[in-house]
C-alpha positions in Angstrom: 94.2 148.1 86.6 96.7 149.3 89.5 99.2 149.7 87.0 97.3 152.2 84.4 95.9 154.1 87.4 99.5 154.4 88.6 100.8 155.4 85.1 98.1 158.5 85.1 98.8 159.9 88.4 102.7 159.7 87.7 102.0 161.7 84.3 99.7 164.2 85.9 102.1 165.0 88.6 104.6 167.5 88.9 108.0 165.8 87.8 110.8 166.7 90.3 114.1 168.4 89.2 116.2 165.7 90.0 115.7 162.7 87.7 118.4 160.7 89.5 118.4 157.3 91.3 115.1 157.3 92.6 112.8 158.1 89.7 115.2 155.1 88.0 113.7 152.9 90.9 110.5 153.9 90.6 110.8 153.0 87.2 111.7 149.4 87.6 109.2 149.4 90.8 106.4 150.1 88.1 108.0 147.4 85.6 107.4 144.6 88.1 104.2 145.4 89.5 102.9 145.6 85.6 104.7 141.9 85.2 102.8 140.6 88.2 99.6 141.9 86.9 99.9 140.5 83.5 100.8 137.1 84.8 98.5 136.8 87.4 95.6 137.9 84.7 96.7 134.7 82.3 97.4 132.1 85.4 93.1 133.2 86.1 92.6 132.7 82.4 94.3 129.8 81.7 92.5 128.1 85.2 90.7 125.2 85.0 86.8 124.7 85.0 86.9 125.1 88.4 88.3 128.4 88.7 86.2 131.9 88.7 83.5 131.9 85.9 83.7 135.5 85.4 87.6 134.7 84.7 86.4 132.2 82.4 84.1 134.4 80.2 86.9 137.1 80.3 89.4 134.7 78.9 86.5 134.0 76.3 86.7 137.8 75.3 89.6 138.6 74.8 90.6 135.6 72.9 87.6 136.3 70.6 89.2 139.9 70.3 92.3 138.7 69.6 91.2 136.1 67.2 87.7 136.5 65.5 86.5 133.7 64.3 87.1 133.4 60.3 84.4 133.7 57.3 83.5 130.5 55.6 85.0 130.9 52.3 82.5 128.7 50.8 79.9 131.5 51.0 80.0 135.0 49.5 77.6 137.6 48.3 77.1 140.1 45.8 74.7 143.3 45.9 73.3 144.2 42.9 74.9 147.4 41.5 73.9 149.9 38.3 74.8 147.9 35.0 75.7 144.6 36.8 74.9 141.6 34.7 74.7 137.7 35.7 77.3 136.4 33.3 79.7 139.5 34.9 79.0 138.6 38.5 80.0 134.9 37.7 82.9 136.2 36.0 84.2 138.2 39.0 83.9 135.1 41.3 85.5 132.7 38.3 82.3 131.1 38.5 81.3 128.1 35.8 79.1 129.7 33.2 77.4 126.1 32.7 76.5 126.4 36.3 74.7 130.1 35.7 72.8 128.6 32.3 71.9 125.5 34.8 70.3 128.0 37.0 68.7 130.2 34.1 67.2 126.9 33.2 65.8 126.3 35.9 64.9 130.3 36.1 62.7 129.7 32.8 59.3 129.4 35.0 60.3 132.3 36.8 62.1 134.3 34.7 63.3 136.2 38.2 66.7 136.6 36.8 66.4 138.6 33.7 65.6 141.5 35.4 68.3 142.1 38.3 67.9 145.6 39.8 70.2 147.7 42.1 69.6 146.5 45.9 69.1 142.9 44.8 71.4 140.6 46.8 72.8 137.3 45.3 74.4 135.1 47.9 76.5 131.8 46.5 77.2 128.9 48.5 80.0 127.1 47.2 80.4 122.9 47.9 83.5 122.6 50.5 85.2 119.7 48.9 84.8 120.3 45.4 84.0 124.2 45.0 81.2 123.8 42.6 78.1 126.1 43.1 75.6 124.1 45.2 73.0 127.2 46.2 72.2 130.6 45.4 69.6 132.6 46.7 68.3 135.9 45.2 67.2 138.5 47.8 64.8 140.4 46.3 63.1 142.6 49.3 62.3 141.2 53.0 59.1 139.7 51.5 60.6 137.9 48.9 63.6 135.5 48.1 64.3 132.8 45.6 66.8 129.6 46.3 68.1 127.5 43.3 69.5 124.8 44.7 71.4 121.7 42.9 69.8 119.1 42.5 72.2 116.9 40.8 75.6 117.5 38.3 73.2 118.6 35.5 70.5 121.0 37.0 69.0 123.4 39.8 65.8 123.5 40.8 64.5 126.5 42.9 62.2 127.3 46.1 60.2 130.7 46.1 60.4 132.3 49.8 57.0 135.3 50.0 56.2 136.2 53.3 52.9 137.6 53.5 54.0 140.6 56.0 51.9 143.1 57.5 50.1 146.0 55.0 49.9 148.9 56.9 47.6 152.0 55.7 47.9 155.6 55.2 46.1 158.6 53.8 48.3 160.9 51.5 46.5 163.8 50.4 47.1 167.5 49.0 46.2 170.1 46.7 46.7 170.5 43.2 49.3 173.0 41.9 50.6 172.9 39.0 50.3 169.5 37.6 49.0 166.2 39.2 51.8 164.7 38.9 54.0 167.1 40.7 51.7 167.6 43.6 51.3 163.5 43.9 55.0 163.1 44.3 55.5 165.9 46.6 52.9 164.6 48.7 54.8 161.0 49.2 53.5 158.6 46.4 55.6 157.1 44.3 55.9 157.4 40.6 54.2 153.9 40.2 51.5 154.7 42.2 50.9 158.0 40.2 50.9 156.1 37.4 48.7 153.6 38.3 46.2 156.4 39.3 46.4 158.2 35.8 45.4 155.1 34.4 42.7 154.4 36.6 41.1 157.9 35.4 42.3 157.8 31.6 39.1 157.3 30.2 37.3 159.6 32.3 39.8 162.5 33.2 42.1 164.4 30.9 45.3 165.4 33.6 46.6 168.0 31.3 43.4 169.6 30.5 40.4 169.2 33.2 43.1 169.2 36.2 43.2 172.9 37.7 44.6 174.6 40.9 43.1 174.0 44.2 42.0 171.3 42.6 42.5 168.2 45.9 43.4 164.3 45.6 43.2 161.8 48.6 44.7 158.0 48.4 45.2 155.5 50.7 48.0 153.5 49.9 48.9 150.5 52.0 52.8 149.4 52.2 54.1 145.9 53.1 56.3 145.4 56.0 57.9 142.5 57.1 59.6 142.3 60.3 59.4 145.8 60.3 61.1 146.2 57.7 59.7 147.9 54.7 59.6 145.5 51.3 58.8 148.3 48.9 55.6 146.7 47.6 52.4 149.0 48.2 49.5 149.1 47.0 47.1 151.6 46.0 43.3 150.6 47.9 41.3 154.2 47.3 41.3 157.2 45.4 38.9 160.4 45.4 40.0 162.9 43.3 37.6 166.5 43.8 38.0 168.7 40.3 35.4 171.4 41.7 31.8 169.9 41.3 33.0 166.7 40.1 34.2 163.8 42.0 36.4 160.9 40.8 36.5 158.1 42.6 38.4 154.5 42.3 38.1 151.7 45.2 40.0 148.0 45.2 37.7 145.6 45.5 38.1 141.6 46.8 38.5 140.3 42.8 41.2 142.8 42.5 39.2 145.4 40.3 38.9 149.1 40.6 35.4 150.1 40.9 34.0 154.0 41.6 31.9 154.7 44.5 28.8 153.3 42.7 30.5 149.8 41.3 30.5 150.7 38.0 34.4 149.4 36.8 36.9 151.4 36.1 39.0 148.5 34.1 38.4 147.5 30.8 37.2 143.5 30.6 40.3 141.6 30.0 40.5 138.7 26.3 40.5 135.4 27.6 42.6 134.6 24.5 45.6 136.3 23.5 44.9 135.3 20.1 42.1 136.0 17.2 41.3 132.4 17.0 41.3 129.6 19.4 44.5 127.2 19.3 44.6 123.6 20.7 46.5 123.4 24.4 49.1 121.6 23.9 50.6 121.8 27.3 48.0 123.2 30.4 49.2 125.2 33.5 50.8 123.1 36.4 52.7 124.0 38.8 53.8 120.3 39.6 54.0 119.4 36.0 57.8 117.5 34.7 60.1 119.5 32.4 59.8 117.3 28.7 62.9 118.1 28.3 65.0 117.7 31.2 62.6 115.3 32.9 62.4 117.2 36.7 59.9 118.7 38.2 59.5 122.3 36.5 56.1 124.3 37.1 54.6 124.9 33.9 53.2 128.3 34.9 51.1 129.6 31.9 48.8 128.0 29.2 51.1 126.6 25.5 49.0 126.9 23.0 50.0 125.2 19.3 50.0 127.3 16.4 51.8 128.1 13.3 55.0 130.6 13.7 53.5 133.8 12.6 50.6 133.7 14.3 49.6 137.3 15.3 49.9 137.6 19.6 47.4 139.9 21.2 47.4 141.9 24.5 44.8 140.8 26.5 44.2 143.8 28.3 45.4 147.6 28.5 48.7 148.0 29.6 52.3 148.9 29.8 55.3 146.9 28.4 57.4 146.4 31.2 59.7 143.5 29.0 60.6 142.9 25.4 63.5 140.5 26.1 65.5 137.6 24.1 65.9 134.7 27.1 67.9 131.5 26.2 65.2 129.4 27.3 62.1 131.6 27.2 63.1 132.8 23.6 62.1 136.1 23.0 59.3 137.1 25.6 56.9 140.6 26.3 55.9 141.4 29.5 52.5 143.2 30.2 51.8 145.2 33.6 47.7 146.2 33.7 47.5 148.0 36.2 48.6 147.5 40.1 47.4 144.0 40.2 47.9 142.3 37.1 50.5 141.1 34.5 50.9 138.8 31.1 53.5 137.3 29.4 53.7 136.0 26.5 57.1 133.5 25.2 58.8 131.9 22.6 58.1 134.0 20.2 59.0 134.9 16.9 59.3 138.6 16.4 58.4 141.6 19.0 56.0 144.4 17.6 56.0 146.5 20.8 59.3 148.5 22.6 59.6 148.5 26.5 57.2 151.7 28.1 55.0 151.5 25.3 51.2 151.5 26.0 49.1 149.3 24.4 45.3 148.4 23.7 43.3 145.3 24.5 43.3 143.3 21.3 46.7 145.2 20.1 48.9 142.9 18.2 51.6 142.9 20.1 54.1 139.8 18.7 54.3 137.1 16.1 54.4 133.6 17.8 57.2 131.7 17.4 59.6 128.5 18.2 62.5 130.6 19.9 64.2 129.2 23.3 63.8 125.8 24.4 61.1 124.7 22.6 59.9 121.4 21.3 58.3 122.8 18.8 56.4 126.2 17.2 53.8 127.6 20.2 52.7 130.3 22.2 53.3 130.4 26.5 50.8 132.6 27.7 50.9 133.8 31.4 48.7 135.4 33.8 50.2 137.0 37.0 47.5 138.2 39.4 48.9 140.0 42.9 52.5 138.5 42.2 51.3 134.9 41.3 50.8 133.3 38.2 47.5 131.4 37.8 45.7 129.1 35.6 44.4 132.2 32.8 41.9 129.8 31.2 40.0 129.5 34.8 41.1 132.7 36.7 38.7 135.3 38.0 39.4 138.5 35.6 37.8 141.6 34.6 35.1 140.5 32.6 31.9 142.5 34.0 31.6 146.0 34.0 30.2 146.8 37.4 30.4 144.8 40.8 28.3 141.8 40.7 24.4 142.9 42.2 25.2 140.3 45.0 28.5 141.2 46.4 27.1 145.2 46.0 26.5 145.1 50.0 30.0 143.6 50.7 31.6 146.2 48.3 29.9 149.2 49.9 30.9 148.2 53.9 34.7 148.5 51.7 34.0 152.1 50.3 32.4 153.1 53.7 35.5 152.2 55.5 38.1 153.6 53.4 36.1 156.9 53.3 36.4 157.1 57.0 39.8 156.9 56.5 39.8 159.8 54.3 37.7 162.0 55.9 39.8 164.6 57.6 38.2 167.7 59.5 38.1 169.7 56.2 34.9 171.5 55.5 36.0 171.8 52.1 36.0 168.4 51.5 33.0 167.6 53.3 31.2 169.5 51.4 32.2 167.8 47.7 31.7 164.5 48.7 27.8 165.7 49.2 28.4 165.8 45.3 28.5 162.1 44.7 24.8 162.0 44.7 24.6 164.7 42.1 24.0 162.8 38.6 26.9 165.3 36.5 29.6 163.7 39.7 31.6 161.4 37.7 
């Protein structure tokens, strides 16, 4: 340190006229003392156990400075980018492609790979002695990763990471101008969530044509946050909507059904079936159950049913078609989104009726079945996705009734009462029309 304090004060000091044999002295005077630094510094660093520890740790540091420690190069990763495909990611790292239809394979209860969007991240872990891919994981959000990991020199298999997380509540509210759309967004609710409330109220609220000025909306909207970190997923838990004398009113309730303020549903019952007549199971939902093909264990996550290819395929609820895709081992597949909490699929089929974003109709025939994929032979895979999870859709708890049961009323009303108190702000205004729900013309 002597020797850059020296250095300053020399440079900040008036230089004399005469540059002659003793600022040449001074020079070498400086060149030694700097030597002497230096090598005491590495005789402390190169000292034996012991020598200072503090000498020690310094040593540590600056060798770590000097020499960071190197990247495996067994492990890279890839973010998921606008237009970025599988196949061209496992081009770019002169990955095998019978690896990537290994992992598809084992994808095929899943299907989490046929829809990659920007932010994903895949990470590949590569085997040190060989270079073959052994892992790789696909982050989806903080909540929610999936592992396929090699099982052996002909397949994958794959481990799906959710953490539950924390869901944290708030109350977004505003006043109508223009259109309900516009004032939803600018008052922090996301175009899925405006969505999903449109098509709470379709059958009881024209947007374009009841909705007026001044008109107000309050939601509260609960967001999932792991490790403080923000996953994306919400969830929309209340709605009142006040259109003058009238109020419209949509709760979540425990079976994950919207009701209105007096129970009565605000979903249309759900088919059991998603055909016209009733098909033999050929193969039941398992999550444990072995692949017939490939012989490992492959969760069988919907309900096969046999039929004839042709066979008209029906949506078994209202919804919007978030998939019509051609999979190597799902076939040709639709995807279903009813509402915020539920979801169908329907696979190996033979011909889509439907094109992505289109709305459809309970009972709407939607596909021919079919034999496409891997298929042992001409069926229909039907799945059932409640909350993110697929269940059994022969046994699961769907909207079937049109009002909440009469003995889980008093449960259902403690749930309205509390997320009312979460809505009621000091506003006179809106004090006043929620005196209106008692009024029969309210809804």
């Amino acid at each position: 340190m002597s020797y850059y304090w020296t250095s300053k004060t020399l440079k900040n000091q008036r230089r004399p006229k005469n540059r002659g044999p003793s600022l040449l002295l001074m020079v070498l005077a400086l060149a030694l003392l700097a030597g002497i630094v230096v090598l005491g510094f590495s005789c402390r660093s190169s000292s034996p156990a012991t020598g200072s520890s503090r000498s020690g740790t310094e040593a540590k540091a600056i060798a770590a400075v000097i020499e960071p420690p190197a990247e495996p190069d067994n492990v890279f990763t890839w973010t998921i980018g606008n237009g970025d495909t599988l196949s061209a990611i496992f081009d770019r790292f002169e990955l095998s492609r019978n690896a990537m239809y290994q992992i598809l394979s084992s994808d095929e209860a899943l299907l989490a790979l046929d829809v990659l969007r920007p932010g994903h991240v895949l990470t590949f872990t590569l085997d040190e002695e060989s270079r073959a891919l052994s892992e790789m994981e696909l982050f989806v959000h903080p909540g929610k990763r999936i592992i396929y990991r090699r099982v052996n020199d002909s397949g994958f298999e794959y481990e799906e990471i959710i953490l539950p997380g924390i869901w944290d509540q708030e109350l977004l509210q505003g006043e109508i101008n223009g259109s309900f759309y516009l004032s939803a967004i600018a008052a922090g609710l996301t175009e899925g969530e405006t969505a999903t409330i449109t098509d709470l109220f379709k059958d009881q609220l024209n947007f374009a044509r009841e909705i007026r000025a001044g008109d107000r909306f309050q939601v509260i909207r609960s967001r999932q946050f792991v490790e403080g970190e923000m996953t994306g997923q919400s969830r929309v838990e209340g709605v009142r909507i006040f259109r003058r004398n009238h109020l419209h009113s949509a709760f979540l309730f425990e079976d994950g059904n919207y009701y209105d303020h007096k129970g009565e549903s605000l979903v249309r019952a759900f088919l059991r079936y998603p055909t016209q007549q009733r098909y033999r199971v050929s193969s039941s939902f398992n999550p444990a159950r072995r692949h017939p093909i490939t012989g490992r264990v492959s969760p069988h996550n919907g309900v096969d049913f046999a039929m004839p290819t042709g066979t008209p395929v029906l949506s078994t609820g209202d919804g919007i078609v978030t998939r019509v895709l051609n999979h190597p081992f799902a076939g040709k597949y639709i995807e279903i989104q009813h509402g915020g909490q539920y979801l169908t699929r329907y696979l190996h089929l033979h011909r889509h009726l439907v094109r992505r974003g289109q709305r459809v109709k309970r009972g709407e025939r939607i596909a021919l079945s079919g034999n496409t994929g891997r298929s042992t032979g001409p069926h229909l895979h039907f799945e059932l996705h409640i909350n993110g999870r697929p269940v059994n859709p022969l046994t699961a708890k769907i909207p079937m009734a049109s009002s909440v049961p009469r003995d889980k009323m008093a449960l259902f009303n403690r749930r309205v009462g509390d997320l009312v108190a979460l809505m009621e702000p000091s506003d006179e205004q809106v004090a006043r029309s929620v005196s209106s729900e008692a009024r029969p013309d309210s809804i």
